[in-house]
C-alpha positions in Angstrom: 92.3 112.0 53.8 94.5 114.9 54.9 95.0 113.6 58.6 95.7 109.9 57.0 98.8 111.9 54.7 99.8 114.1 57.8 100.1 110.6 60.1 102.4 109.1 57.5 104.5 111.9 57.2 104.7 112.0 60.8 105.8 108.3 60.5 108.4 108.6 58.0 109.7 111.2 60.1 109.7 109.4 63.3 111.5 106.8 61.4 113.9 108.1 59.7 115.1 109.7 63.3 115.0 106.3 64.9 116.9 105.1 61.6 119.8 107.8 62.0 120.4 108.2 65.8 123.4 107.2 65.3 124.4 109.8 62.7 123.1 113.0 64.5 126.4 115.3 65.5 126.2 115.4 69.5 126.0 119.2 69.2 122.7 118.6 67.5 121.1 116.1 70.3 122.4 118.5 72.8 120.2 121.5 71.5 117.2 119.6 70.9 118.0 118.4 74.8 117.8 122.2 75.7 115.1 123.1 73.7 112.9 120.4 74.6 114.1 121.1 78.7 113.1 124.7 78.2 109.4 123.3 76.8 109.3 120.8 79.1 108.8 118.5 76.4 110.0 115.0 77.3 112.8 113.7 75.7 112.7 109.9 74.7 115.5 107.9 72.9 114.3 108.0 68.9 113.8 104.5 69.0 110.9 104.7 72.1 109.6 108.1 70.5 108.8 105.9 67.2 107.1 102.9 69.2 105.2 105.8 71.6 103.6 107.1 68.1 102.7 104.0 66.5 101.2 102.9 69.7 99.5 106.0 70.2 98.9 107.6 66.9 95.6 105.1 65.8 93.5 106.1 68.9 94.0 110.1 68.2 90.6 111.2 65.8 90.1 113.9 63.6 87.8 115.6 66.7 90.5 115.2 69.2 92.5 117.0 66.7 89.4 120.0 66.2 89.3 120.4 69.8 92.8 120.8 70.3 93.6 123.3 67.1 89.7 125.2 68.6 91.8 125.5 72.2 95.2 126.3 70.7 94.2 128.9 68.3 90.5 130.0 69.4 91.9 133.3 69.9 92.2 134.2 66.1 88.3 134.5 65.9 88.6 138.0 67.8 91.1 139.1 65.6 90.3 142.8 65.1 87.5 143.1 67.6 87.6 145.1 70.5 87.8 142.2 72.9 90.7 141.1 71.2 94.0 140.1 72.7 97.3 142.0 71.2 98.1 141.2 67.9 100.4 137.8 67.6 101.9 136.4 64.5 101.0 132.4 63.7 103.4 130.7 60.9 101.9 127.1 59.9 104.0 125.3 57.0 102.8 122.3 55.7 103.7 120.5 52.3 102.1 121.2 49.3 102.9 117.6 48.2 103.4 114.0 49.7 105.1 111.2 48.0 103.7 107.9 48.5 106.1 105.2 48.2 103.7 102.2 47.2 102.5 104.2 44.4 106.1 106.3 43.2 103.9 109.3 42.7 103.7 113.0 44.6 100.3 113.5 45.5 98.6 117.0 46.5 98.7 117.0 50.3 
């Protein structure tokens, strides 16, 4: 299913940043620092970020994820009429392929 290839991409990501902490120029954790500050995201080390998602990530379902995109972007359904909020610019980017490692083949996302 599509959620089941975005979760593992999430993984691999979370991951791979747990795998290269080390690596990361300090200029680089310093910006996401600020960024994250000015979001008021919290900041975690890699390591607890990547046992917070696999702990986390099997109790989230695909309706969770509905009501949250419905709340987030709800507003696009009055898109022209007169009710309508000012226009605003959305930019989603998603893969158009996923490789799965057990396999050794891209698959369509």
């Amino acid at each position: 299913s599509e959620m089941k290839r975005y979760v593992d991409a999430m993984l691999k990501d979370v991951e791979k940043g747990a795998a290269e902490h080390d690596t990361v120029p300090s200029e680089d954790h310093l910006n996401f620092i600020m960024t994250s500050d000015v979001f008021d995201h919290v900041v975690m080390h890699p390591e607890q970020s990547h046992d917070a998602f696999k702990e986390v990530m099997p109790s989230i379902t695909m309706e969770q994820v509905h009501v949250a995109a419905k709340w987030m972007l709800g507003f696009m359904g009055y898109y022209g009429k007169a009710t309508a909020p000012p226009p605003t610019a959305i930019v989603v980017c998603t893969p158009t392929q996923v490789y799965e490692e057990h396999t050794g083949q891209w698959k369509p996302f």
